[in-house]
VEXLOLO-284779 format. One line per field, with one value per residue: residue number from 1; x, y, z of N, C-alpha, C in turn; residue in three letters. Coordinates in steps of 0.001 Angstrom, whole numbers, m for minus. Example, Ala and Ser with C-alpha at 12.3 -4.5 7.8 and 13.67 -1.06 7.14 Angstrom:
REM VEXLOLO-284779
pos	c(1_2)
nu	c(13190_12850)
nv	c(m5690_m2250)
nw	c(7800_7080)
cau	c(12300_13670)
cav	c(m4500_m1060)
caw	c(7800_7140)
cu	c(13200_12900)
cv	c(m3300_30)
cw	c(7800_7870)
code	c(Ala_Ser)
END
This chain:
REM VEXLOLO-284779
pos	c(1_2_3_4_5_6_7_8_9_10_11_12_13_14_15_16_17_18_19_20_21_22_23_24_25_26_27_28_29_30_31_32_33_34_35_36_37_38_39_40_41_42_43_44_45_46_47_48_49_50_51_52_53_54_55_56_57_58_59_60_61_62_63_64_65_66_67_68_69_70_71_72_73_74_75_76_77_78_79_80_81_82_83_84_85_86_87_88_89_90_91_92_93_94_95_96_97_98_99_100_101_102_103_104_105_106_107_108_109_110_111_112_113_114_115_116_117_118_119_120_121_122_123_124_125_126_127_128_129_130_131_132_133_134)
nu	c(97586_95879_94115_94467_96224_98453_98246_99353_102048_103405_103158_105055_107011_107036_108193_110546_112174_112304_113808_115816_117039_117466_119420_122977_125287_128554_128134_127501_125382_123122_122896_122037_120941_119287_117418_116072_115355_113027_112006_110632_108808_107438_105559_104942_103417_101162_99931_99168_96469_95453_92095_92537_92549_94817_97217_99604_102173_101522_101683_103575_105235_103611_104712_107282_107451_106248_108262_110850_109591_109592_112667_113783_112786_113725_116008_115215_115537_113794_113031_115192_115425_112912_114001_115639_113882_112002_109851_108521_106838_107278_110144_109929_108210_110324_111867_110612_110711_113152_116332_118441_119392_120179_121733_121890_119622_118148_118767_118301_115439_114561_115681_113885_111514_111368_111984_109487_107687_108138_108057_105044_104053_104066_102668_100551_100520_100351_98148_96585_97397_96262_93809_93283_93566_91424)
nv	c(113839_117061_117930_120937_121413_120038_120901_123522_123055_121345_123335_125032_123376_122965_125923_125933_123566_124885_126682_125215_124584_126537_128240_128487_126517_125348_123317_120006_118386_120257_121370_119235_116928_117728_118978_116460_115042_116679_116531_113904_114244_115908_114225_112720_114090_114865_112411_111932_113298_112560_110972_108309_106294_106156_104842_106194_104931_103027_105343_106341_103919_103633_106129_105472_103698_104713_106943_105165_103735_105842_106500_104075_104323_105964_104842_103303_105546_107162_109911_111299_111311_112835_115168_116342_117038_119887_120545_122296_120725_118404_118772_119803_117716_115893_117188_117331_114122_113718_112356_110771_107718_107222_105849_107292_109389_107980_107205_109974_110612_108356_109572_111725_111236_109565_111748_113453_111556_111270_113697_113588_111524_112167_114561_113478_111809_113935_115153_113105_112817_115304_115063_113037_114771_116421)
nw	c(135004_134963_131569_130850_131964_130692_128091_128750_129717_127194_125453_126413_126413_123433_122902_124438_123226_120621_120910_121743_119562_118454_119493_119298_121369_122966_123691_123167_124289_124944_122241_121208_122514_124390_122728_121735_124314_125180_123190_122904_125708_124847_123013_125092_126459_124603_124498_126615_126744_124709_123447_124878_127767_129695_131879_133914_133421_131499_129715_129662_128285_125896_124593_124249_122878_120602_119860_119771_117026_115512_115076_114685_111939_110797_110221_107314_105648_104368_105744_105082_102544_101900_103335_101705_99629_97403_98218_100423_102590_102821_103972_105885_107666_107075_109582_111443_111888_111974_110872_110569_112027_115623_118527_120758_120756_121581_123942_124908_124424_126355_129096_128649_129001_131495_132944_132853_133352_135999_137138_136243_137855_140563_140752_140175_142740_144490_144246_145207_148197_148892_148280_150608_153010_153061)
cau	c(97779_94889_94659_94612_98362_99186_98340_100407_103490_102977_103435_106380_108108_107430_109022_112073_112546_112649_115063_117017_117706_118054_120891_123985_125953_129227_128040_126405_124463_122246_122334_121241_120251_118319_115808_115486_114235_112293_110508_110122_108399_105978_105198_104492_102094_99997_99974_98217_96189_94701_90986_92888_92432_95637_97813_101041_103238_101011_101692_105263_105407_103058_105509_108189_107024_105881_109596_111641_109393_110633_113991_113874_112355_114947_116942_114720_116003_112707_113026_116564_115028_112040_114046_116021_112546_111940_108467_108502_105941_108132_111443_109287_108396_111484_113231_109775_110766_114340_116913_119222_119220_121511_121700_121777_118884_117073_118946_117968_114171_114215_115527_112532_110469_111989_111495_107992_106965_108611_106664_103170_103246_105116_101508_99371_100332_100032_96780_96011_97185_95535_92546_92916_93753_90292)
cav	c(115244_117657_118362_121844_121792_118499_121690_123994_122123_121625_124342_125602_122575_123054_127009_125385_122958_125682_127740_124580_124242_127976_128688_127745_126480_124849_121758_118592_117730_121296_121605_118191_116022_118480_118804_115040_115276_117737_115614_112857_115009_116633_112664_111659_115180_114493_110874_112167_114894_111977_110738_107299_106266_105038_104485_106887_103885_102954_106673_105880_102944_104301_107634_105332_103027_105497_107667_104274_103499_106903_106752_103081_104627_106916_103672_103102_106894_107641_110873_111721_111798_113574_116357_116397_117540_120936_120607_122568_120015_116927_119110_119748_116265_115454_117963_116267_113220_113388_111883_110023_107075_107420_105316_108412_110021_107021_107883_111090_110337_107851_110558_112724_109957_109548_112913_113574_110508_111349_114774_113197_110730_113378_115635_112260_111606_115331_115220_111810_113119_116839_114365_112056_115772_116756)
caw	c(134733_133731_129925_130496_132592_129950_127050_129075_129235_125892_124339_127245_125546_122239_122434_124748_122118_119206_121412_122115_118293_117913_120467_119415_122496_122391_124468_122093_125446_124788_121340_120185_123336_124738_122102_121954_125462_124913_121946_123608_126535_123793_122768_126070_126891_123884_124573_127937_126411_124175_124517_125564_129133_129778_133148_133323_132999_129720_128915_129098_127387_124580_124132_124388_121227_119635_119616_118964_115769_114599_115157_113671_110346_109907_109015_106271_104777_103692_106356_104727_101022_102224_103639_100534_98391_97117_99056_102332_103958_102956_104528_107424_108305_107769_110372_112876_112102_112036_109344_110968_113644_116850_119752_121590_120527_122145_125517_125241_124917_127521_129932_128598_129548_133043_133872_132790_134172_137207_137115_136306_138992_141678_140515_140794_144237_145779_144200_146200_149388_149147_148657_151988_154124_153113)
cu	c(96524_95124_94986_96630_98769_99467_99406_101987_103884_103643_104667_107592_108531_108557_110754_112554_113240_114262_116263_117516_118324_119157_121830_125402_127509_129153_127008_125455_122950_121534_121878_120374_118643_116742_115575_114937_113340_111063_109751_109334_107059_105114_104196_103163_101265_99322_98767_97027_94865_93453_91231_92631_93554_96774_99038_102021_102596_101265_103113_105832_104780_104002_106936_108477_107007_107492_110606_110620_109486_111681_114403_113523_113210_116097_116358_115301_115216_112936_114492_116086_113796_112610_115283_114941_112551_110608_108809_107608_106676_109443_110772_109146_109040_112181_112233_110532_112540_115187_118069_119280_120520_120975_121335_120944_117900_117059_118489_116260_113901_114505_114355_112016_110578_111213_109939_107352_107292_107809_105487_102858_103642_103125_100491_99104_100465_98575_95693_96291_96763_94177_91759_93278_92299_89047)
cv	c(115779_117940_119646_122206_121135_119728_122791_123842_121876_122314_125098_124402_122731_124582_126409_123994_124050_126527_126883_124913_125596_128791_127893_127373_125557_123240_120940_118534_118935_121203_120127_117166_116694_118179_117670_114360_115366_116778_114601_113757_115328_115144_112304_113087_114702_112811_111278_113434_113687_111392_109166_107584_105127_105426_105276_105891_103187_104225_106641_105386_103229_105268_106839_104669_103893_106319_106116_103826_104668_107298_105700_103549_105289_106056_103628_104791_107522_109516_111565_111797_112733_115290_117242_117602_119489_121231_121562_121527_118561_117567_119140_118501_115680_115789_117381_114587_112875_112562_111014_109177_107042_107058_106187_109362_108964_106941_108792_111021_109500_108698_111100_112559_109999_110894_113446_112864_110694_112717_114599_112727_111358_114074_114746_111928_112723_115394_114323_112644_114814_116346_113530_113440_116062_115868)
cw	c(134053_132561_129923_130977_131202_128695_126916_128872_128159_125130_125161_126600_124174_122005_123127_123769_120933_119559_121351_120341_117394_118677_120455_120369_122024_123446_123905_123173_125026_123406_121051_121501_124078_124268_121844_122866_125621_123952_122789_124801_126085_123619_123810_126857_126057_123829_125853_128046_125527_124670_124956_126973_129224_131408_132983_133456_131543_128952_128551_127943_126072_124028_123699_122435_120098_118606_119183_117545_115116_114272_114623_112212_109874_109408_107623_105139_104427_104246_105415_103437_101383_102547_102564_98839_98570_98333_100204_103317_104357_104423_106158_108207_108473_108780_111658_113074_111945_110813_109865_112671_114377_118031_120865_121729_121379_123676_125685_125646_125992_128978_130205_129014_130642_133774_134045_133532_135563_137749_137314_137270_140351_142089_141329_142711_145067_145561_145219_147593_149922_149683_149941_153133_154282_153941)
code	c(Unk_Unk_Unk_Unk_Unk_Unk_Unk_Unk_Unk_Unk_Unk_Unk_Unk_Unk_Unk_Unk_Unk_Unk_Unk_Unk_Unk_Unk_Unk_Unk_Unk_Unk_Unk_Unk_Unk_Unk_Unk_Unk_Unk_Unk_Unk_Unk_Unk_Unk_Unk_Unk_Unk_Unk_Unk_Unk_Unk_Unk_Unk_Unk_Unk_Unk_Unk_Unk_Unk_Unk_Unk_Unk_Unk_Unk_Unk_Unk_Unk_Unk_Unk_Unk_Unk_Unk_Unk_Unk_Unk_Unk_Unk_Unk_Unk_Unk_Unk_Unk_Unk_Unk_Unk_Unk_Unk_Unk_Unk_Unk_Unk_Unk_Unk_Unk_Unk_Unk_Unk_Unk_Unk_Unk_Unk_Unk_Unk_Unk_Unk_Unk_Unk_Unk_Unk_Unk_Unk_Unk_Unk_Unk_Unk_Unk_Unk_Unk_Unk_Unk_Unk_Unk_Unk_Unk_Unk_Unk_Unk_Unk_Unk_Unk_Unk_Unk_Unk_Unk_Unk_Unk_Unk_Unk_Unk_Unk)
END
């Protein structure tokens, strides 16, 4: 994916993220899975945005690591006292990094994952065969 689409996307995720968490629907799947999608999604753009040179199945697997060692930390509570603090930057990092671990938050990003990846390499290979028409 070019950086400039990878920046695009981007930032069309980050506002459908904000919206997801700001429209209150009466279906859990919207309000909470959604934007765990969605994260994971953002993860795996800047993952491909980075000056790494890495393979979109290393982009995967990088986004993927990356989102389960955050959703593992929120065992540790640290994120749950953090968003506890008077601070606004602590509360903030905490509401990035989430405060509580759920099995289901880990389905949700692996979806994210799925689909993006299913996107990038969809892009990759029209790009390949635009290239062998020419």
């Amino acid at each position: 994916m070019k950086p400039k689409t990878a920046i695009l996307l981007a930032i069309i995720v980050i506002i459908l993220g904000v919206i997801s968490r700001l429209v209150n629907s009466d279906n859990i799947f919207i309000n909470k899975y959604l934007g765990d999608s969605l994260y994971a999604v953002l993860v795996y753009l800047l993952i491909s945005i980075s000056p790494l040179k890495l393979t979109l199945i290393q982009q995967f697997y990088a986004a993927l690591l990356i989102l389960l060692c955050i959703e593992f930390f929120q065992l540790t509570l640290i994120p749950l006292h953090l968003s506890q603090s008077d601070n606004f930057f602590y509360k903030l990092l905490a509401k990035i990094l989430g405060t509580t671990f759920s099995g289901y938050d880990i389905l949700a990003y692996i979806v994210g994952l799925l689909v993006i990846f299913g996107f990038d390499r969809s892009m990759q290979k029209a790009k390949h065969a635009s290239k062998d028409l020419v």
